[in-house]
N, C-alpha and C positions, 0 to 999 in steps of 0.2 A: 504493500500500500504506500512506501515511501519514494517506489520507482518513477515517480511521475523527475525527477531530475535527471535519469539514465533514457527515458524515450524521447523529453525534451529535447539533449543533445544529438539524439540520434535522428530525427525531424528535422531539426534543422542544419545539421549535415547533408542532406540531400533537397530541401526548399529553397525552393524560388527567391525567397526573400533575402537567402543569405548571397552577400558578395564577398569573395575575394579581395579584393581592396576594400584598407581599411578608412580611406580617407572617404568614400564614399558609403560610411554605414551612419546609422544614426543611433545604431545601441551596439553593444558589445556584449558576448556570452561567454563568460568563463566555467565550462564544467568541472565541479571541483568532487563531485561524486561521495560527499560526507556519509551519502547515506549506504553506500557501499561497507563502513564499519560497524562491524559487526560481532556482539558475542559469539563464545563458542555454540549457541542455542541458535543464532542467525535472528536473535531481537538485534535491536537499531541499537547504539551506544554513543550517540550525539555529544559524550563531553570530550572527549578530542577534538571534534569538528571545526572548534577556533584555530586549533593549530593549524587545525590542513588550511583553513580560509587563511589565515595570514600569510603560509606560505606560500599559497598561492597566488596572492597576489603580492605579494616581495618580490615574486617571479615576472608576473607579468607589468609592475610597476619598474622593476630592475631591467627589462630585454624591451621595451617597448614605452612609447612617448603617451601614448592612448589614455592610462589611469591617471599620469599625473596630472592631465591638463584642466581633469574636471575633481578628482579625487572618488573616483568612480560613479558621478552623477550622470552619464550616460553609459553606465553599466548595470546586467542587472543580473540576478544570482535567484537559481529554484531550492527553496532550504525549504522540504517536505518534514521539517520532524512534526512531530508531535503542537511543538511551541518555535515554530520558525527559527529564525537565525538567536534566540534565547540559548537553544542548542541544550535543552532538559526535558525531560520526561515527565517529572513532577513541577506542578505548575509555580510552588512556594519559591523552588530552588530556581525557576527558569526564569522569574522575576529576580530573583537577587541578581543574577546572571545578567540578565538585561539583554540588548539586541547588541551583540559584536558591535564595539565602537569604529571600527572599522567598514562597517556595512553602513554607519549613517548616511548617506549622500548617493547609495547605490538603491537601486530597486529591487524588492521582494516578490519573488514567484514564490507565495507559500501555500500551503493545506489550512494553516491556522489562522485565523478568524473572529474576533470577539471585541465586541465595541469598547473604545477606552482601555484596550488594554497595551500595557507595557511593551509585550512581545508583538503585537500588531505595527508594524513603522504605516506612518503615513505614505499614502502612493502606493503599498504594496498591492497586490494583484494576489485576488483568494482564487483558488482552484480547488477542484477536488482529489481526493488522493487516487492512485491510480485503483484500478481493476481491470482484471484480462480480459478484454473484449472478446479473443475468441474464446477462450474458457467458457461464460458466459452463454454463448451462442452456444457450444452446444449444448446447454444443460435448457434451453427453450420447448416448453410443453403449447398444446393448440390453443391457441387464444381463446377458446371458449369454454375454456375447462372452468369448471364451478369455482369460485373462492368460499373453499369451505372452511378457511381457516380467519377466525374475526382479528383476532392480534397475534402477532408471531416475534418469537426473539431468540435469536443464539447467538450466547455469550458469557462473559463473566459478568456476576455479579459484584464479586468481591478479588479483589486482587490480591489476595494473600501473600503472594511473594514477598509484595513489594510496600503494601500497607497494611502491617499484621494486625495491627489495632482496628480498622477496619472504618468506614465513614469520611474518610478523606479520598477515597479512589474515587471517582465521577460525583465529589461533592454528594456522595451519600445518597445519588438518583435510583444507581441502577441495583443498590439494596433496599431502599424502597420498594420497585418493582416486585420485587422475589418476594421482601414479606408480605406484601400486599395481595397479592397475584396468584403466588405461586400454586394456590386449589384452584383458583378463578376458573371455571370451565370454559369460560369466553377467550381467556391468556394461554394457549401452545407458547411455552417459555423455557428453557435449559440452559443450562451449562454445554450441553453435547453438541457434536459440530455433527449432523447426519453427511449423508455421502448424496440425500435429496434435500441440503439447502436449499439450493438456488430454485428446486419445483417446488420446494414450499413455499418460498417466500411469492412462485406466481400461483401459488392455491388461497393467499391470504389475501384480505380487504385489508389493514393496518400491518405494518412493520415498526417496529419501535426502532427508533436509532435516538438513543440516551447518548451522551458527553461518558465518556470514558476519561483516561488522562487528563484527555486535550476539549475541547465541546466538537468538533468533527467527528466521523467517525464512517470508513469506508460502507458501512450500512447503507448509508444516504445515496449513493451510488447505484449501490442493487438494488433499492427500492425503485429509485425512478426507473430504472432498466428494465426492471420485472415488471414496472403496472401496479405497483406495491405501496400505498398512498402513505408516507413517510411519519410516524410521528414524532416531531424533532422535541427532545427534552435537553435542552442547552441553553440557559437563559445568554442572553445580549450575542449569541452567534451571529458570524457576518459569515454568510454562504454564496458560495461562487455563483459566475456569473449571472448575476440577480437582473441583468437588464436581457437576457436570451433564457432565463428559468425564472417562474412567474410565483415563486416559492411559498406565498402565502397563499396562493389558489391550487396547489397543486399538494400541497403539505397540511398538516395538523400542529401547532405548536400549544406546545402544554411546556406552562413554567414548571422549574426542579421543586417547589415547596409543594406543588398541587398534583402530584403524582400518586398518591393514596386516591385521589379523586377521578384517575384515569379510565376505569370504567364505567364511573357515570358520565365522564366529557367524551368518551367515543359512543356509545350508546345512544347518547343525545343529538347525536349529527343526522337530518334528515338525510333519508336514503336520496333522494332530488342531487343534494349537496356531495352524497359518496359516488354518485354516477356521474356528475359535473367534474371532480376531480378524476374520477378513474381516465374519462374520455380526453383531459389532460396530458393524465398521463401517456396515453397510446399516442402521444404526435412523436413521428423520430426525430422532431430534428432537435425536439428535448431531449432524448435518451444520446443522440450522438452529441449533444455539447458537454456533457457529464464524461467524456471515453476521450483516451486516448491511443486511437489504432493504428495499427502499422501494415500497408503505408497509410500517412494521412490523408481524410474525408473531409469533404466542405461540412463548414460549423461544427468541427469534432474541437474537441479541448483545447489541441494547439490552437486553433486561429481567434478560439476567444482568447487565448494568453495576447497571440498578438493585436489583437482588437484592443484589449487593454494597455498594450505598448503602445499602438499606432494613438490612442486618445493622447498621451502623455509628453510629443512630439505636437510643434518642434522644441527643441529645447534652448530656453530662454540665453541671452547672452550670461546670465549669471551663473550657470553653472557650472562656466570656464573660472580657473582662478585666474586673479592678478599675479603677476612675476614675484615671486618671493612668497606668496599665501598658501600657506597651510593650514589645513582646521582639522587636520585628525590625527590623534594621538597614537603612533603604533605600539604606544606601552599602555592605554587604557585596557581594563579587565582585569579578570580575575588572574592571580602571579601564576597558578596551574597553566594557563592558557598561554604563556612567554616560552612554553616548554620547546626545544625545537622539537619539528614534526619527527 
């Protein structure tokens, strides 16, 4: 779910948009692949990720005239963690951390999302996290198979690894759910990952996609894919491409406090209003702006990223420095982060 940095690069190594000459581009891509680190379990491990961005661009600010000129304000960087260029998994720590002082002046292609927050840089560009498109296709049952299932979720509820005390993992949503829920005969809900996910989730009228770590959550993806009308439980979420996905007519949003209350706010939804959203959802060229497929498709993910780069152009004389002007610190951060790579 963090590959959406690995297909970026690979996109635009073969699009149109990219030139060889650099005097004729108006952004610049550095692939720095942070999320290629990885524990020995193959989870994400984002707190090195500073080192490799600094050394990367040491690199490309050392071999080439491009970063200095603006301090990377016509460059832009895809940081999928959990909490963007924060570069933390837990949201306490990814605010102490803050956004790589280094990244201020650059542009965010991130997954993470949330109004007012820390790790949100202004200008950035929310996206979704990835999912395999063809994967996906083939697990597609006939569109007119019943949705016999009224709310569906597979997942954790409790993070025990990582928060043994427990109430801190998804700000305490998606245990909620479980105590609340878990007889509900109306709630098909587990822990268990089936090997018919993806036909459940198109046998269901609701999909739950709660805030985990992060308030995202690649849920939200297969929901829209599948026909599977989303219910997003992530208070103040900022979700991609909102002006090509109509996200309050095609979604359910239930605040994190009113989650004990979820069967009476899905229950209460006239049926009029659940077949207005379904018939939403069945348009492609909503389900193709959520994917990023190879090769790339008109209105798939890449061209909203670049829709929201092309808005951001041209770029003002100010984002060039004055002869002698510096404004970023290469020793701001945490002293961990000074480590060479």
């Amino acid at each position: 779910m963090f590959a959406a940095e690995i297909y970026m690069h690979r996109f635009l190594l073969s699009s149109p948009v990219r030139t060889l000459n650099p005097e004729e581009a108006d952004w610049f891509y550095t692939p720095v692949y942070t999320t290629c680190d990885l524990t020995p379990n193959g989870l994400p491990l984002p707190f090195k990720s500073p080192r490799m961005m600094r050394s990367a661009i040491q690199l490309i600010s050392s071999n080439w005239p491009y970063w200095n000129r603006t301090e990377g304000a016509d460059h832009f960087f895809v940081v999928p963690h959990d909490f963007g260029a924060c570069f933390h998994y837990q949201e306490e720590k990814a605010i102490e951390r803050g956004i790589l002082p280094l990244l201020q002046r650059a542009t965010l292609v991130q997954t993470f999302g949330q109004q007012n927050h820390v790790c949100l840089k202004e200008g950035s560009i929310t996206v979704p996290p990835y999912a395999p498109p063809q994967k996906m296709q083939t697990h597609l049952i006939p569109e007119k198979t019943p949705r016999s299932i009224f709310v569906y979720f597979r997942g954790l509820f409790y993070d025990v690894g990582n928060d043994p005390e427990g109430g801190y993992y998804a700000r305490g949503a998606r245990a909620a759910v479980w105590e609340n829920f878990k007889d509900n005969p109306l709630f098909d809900i587990s822990t268990e990952h089936p090997t018919t996910y993806y036909e459940d989730m198109q046998r269901a009228v609701f999909c739950l996609c709660p805030l985990g770590w992060a308030p995202w959550s690649p849920r939200l993806v297969e929901a829209v894919i599948f026909g599977c009308i989303p219910v997003i439980i992530a208070d103040d979420i900022v979700l991609p491409f909102a002006d090509a996905i109509p996200w309050e007519e095609i979604g359910v949003f239930v605040a994190e406090e009113d989650v004990p209350n979820l069967d009476t706010i899905l229950t209460s939804i006239p049926p009029e209003l659940i077949l207005r959203k379904q018939r939403l959802l069945a348009n492609p060229s909503m389900k193709q702006a959520m994917l990023f497929p190879q090769p790339a498709e008109a209105g798939d993910a890449f061209h909203q990223v670049l829709n929201g780069l092309a808005r951001k152009l041209p770029h003002g004389p100010g984002v060039y420095l004055k002869p002698g002007e510096k404004i970023l610190n290469w020793t701001a951060g945490p002293v961990g982060d000074l480590k060479p790579w």
